[in-house]
N, C-alpha and C positions, 0 to 999 in steps of 0.2 A: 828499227825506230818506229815504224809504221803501226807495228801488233802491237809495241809500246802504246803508242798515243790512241791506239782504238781500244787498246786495255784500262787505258786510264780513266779514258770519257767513258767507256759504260761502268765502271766503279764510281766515277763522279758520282752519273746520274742515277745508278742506282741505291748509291745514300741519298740524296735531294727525294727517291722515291720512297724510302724508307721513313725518311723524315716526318713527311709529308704523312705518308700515311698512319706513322704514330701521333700527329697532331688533329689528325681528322680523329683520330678513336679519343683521344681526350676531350677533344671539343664534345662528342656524340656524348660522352659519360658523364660531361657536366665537370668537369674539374678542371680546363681552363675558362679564363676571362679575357674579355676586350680582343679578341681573334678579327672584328667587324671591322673594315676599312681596309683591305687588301688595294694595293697599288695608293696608295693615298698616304701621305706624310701626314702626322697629328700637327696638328697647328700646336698644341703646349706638349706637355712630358707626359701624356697620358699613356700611353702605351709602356711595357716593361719587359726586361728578360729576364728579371727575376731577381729575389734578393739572394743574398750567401745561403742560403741554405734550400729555398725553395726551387719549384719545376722552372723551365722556362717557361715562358709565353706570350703572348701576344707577338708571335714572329710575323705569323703570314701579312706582310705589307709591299713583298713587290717579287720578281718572278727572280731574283737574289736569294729569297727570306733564308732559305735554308743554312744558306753561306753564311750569311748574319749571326743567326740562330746558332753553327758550331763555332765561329769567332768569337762570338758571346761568350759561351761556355770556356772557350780557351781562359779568355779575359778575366772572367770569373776567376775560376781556379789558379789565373796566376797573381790576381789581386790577393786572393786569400793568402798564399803561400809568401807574398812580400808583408803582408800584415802578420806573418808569423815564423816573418824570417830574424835572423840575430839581432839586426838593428833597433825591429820595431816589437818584438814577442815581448808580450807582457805590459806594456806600454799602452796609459789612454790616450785613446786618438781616433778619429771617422774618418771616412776614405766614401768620397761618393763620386762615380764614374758613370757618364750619361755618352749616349750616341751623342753629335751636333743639334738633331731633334729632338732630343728630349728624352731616348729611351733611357732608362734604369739600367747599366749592365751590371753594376757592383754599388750596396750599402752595408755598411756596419761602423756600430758605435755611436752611431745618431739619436740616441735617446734621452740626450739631452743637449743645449745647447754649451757652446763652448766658447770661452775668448779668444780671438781672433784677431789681435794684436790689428798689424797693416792692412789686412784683410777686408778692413771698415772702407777701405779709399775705395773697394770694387763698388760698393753703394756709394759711395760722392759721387764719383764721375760719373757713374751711369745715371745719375741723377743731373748731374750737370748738362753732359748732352742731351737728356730729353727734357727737361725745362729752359734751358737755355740758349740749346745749338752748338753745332760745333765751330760754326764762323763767328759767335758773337764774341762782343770784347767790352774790356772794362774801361771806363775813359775818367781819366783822370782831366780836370779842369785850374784853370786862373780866371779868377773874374776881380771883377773891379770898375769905375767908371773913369777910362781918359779921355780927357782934357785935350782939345785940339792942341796942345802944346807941348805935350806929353806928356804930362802932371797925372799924376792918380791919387787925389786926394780922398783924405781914409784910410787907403792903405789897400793894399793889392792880397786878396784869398788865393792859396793852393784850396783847390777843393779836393781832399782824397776819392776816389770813386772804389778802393778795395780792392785796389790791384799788387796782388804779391810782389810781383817783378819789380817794380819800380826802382830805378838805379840810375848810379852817377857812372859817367865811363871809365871813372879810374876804379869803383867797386867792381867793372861788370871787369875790366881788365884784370884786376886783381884775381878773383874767381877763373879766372880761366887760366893765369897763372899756376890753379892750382887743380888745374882739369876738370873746372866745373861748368858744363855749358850751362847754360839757362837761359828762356824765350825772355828776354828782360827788354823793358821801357824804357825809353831815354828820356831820361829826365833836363838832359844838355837838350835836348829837342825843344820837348818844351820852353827851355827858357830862349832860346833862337825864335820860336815862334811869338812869345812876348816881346821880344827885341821889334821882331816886325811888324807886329802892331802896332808900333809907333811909340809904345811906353820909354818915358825917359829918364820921371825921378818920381818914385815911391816911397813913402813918408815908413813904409813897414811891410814886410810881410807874413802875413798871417795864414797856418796851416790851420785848417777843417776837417777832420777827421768824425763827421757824426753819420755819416753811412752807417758804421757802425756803432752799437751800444759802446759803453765806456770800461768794459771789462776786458781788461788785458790778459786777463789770465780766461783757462779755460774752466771752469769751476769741478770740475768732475778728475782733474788729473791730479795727480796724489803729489803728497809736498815734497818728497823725493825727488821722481821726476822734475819737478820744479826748480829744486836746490842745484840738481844739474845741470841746467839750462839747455835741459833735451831743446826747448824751444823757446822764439823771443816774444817779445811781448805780442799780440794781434793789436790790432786798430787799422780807420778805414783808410788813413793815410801812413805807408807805411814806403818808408824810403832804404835802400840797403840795407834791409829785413831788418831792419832796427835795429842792427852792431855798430856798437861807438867806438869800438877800437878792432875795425876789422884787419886793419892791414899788420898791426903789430902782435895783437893778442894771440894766446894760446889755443890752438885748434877745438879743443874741447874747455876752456876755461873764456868766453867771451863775453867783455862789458857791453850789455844794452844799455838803448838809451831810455831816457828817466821819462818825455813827455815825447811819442813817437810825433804828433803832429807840430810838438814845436821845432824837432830835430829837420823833418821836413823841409819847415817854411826856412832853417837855416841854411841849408844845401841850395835850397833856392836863390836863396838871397846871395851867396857865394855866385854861384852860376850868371847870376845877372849883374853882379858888383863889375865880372870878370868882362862880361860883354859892353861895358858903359852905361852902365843903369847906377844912379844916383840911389842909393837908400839910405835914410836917417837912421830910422833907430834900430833896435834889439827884434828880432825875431821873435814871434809868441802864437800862440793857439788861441783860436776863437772862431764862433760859428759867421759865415760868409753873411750879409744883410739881405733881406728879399728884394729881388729887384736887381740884385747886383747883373752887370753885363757880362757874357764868356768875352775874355779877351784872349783866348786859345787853349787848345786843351791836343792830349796825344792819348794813345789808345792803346790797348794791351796787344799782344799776338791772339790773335784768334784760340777762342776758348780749348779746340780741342788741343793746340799745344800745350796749354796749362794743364790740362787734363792729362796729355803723355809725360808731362814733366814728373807730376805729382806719383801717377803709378811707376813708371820706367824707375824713377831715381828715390821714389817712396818721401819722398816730400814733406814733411808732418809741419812746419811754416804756411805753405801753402793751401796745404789742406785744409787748416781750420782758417784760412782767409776766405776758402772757396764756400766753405759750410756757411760764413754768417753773409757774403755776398750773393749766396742761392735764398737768402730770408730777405735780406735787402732788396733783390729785384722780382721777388714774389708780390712787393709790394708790402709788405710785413716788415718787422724790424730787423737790423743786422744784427742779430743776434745768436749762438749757439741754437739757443735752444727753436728760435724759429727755423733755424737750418736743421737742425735734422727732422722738423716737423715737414718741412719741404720735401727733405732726402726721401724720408718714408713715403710722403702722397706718392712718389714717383715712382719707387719701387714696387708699392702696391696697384699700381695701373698696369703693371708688368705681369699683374697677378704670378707672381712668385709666391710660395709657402713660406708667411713669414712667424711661422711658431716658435716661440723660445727666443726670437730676435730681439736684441737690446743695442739701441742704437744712443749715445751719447755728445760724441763728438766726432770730428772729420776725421783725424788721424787715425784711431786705434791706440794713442797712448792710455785711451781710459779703457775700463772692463766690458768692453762692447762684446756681446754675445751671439754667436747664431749657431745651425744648426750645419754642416756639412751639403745636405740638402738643400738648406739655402742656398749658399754659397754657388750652389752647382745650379740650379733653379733660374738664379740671376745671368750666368752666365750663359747659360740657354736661351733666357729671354733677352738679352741684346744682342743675339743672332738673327734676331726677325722682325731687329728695328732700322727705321733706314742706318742705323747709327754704328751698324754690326763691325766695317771694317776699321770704324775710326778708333774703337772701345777696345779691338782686338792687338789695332795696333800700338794701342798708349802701354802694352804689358811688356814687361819684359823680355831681354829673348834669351831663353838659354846659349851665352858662351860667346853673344854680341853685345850685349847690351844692356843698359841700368845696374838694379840688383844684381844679375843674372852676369853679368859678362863675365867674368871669373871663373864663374860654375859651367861643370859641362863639356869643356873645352878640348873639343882633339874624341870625345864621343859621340855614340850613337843618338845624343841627347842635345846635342849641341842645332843650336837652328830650330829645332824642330818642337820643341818646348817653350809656349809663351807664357807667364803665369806675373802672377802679385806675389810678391814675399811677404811672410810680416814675422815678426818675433819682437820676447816680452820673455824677460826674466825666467818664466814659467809659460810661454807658449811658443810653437813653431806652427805657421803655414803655407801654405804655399797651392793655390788654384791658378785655373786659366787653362789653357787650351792645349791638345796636341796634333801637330799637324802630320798626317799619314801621307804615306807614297799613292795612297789611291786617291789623297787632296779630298779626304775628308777630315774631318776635326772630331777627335776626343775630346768631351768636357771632365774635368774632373775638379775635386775640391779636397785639399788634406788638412786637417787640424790635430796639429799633435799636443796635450796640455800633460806637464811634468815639472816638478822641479829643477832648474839650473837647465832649461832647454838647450841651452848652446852649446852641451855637452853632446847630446844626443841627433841636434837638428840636422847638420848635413850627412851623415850617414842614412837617417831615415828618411829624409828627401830624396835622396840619390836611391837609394832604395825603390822610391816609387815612381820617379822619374823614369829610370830602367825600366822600370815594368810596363809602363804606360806606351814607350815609345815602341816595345815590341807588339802591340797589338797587331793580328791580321787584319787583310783587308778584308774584305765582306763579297769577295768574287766568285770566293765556293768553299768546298771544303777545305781542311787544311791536310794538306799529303801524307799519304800514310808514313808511320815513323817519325813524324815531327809534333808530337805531344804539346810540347811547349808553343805551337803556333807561328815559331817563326818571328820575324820583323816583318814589317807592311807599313 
């Protein structure tokens, strides 16, 4: 065992001197780049080991490199041979694979950018927690003027603040009925805390929904979609997601409501009829008067759980409530289009490569476009913001959890794979992270774009999923006779 282990370590260390010494004759002959910074992590993705076809480089970065550098090449060649194995041969699609820091170990297909179905939510939310935080919250208000007596004449405002969640507790029961958790707002709260305010008898009450613009629909999502009622109406006041017959309707055929703020101030006025509050007339919409008094208000769950909702369970409701309430509290209007002018400021302070990127709406149910690179780019850079573990954890898990739990399960994939799903008639993707035995992270990003994707999506995910999670660790070489590198 002995002449083993002193056999092994001088074959280690005489590759690492081999290595070494073939990368000092490149550097001398001028044909590699960026070699400068040895022991020192690159703050962005400047550093590479190479695209599909070309040398490695820029390894020498810590007194590992070597190890790195044949791990690399493993990775390499075994991304190549999943990109041109049975599921995925012949098929377009980009496959972009970074270290945690930012190295390049695997590109191809990136030459142009691609739709990216759900993929868009990876820019909401990293947008969301760096504009917003991940403890903020959305607060929904009642105002009105009472009366020592407990008269509220005029009539008593919901103010919507553009909080998704908002629900009554026989919606949020029903939803869980049918295994759907969600951070959701008590709307029964709210109306316990107008009770204790001393309100007695309201002549009406009236919802306010002008947070946001008056466009319920999302302009940019095709009429299709639409006719399917992929999704319900947005607006700023929006009460169990705007389904008028949730509890009896057909799971994919459901009646929304026709005026979402007046449905609101109806549920209200229920809630408070039930607690001893007098109301007169008919529930209606209209904007609150200046001046009006808060007579209580309740607040969303802290933003980053909106944000794990949205990616974990792929959200596309919330999504684009999140889009026009990140232009709302920019100060701008609530609107589509100021939110992804928001999305983008945020992404772009990230300095991420946003070429070819086409940004429209929060979901991805419209033809939002990027590049592989991006996608991988972004996810690099919310590694090195305080926001790293919040953004890592709103993803999926392979074979636990959201999209994911399903997938994966009882494999080497299972746990160890975090990612965003998305798909669209004609697209599949799937980025996010992989987490190694040596408790470092693989970034990577996949865009598969084909006709009738659902035919071909899970086999070519599982495809590179596989391949991802067998990467080696970076501790040294990989041992003779194990070509394929192993798991790590």
């Amino acid at each position: 065992m002995t002449d083993q282990r002193i056999s092994s370590r001088r074959l280690r260390n005489s590759l690492r001197l081999v290595t070494r010494i073939a990368l000092a004759t490149i550097v001398v002959a001028g044909t590699s780049v960026g070699v400068a910074g040895i022991l020192r992590r690159p703050e962005r993705s400047a550093v590479e080991f190479g695209d599909s076809s070309g040398p490695l480089i820029s390894l020498a970065r810590s007194s590992e490199s070597v190890g790195a550098a044949l791990s690399a090449l493993t990775m390499r060649e075994r991304a190549a041979t999943a990109m041109n194995s049975r599921e995925l041969s012949g098929l377009p699609a980009c496959l972009d694979i970074r270290t945690e820091w930012g190295a390049t170990i695997y590109s191809r297909g990136d030459s142009e950018a691609r739709a990216i179905a759900s993929n868009t939510k990876l820019f909401l939310t990293a947008a969301a927690l760096l504009k917003l935080g991940p403890e903020s919250r959305i607060k929904t208000s009642v105002v009105g003027n009472v009366g020592p007596d407990g008269r509220v004449p005029g009539g008593l405002w919901l103010v919507g603040g553009g909080d998704p969640y908002l629900s009554t507790l026989e919606f949020k029961a029903w939803e869980e009925s049918q295994e759907v958790q969600r951070p959701t707002t008590s709307l029964a709260a709210l109306a316990d805390s107008v009770v204790a305010a001393g309100v007695k008898s309201v002549p009406q009450v009236i919802g306010d929904a002008r947070v946001f613009d008056a466009n319920a629909i999302v302009g940019t999502h095709s009429r299709d979609l639409i006719a399917q009622k992929v999704i319900p109406p947005i607006s700023g006041l929006s009460v169990n997601r705007n389904i008028k017959d949730w509890a009896t309707a057909p799971k994919n055929n459901p009646t929304f409501v026709d005026n979402p703020a007046t449905a609101g101030a109806a549920e209200l006025t229920r809630l408070l009829r039930e607690r001893g509050v007098t109301i007169g007339g008919a529930p209606t919409s209209g904007p609150a008067p200046e001046g009006a008094k808060e007579i209580a208000s309740v607040e969303s769950a802290p933003m980053v759980q909106i944000v794990t909702e949205i990616n974990e369970e792929s959200d596309n409701f919330a999504a684009e409530m999140l889009l026009k309430y990140l232009g709302a509290a920019s100060g701008g209007a609530g609107s589509t289009e100021r939110g992804v002018e928001v999305m983008r400021e945020a992404i772009q302070s990230l300095r991420v490569d946003m070429e070819g990127l086409t940004l429209s709406d929060g979901s991805g149910l419209s033809r939002n476009a990027s590049k592989c690179r991006t996608l991988s780019d972004l996810l690099v850079a919310m590694l090195a913001t305080p926001f790293a573990e919040d953004f890592e954890k709103s993803l999926a898990v392979a074979g636990v959890s959201g999209t994911l739990k399903k997938r994966f399960v009882g494999t080497p994939v299972e746990a160890k794979l975090k990612a965003k799903t998305g798909s669209l008639n004609d697209v599949a993707a799937l980025s996010g992270y992989v987490q190694e035995d040596s408790d470092e992270r693989l970034v990577f990003a996949f865009v598969l774009s084909v006709p009738k994707a659902d035919r071909v999506r899970i086999g070519a995910e599982d495809a590179i999923a596989r391949m991802l999670v067998d990467y080696p660790s970076d501790s040294g070489p990989p041992a003779l006779g194990n070509s394929t590198g192993g798991g790590g």
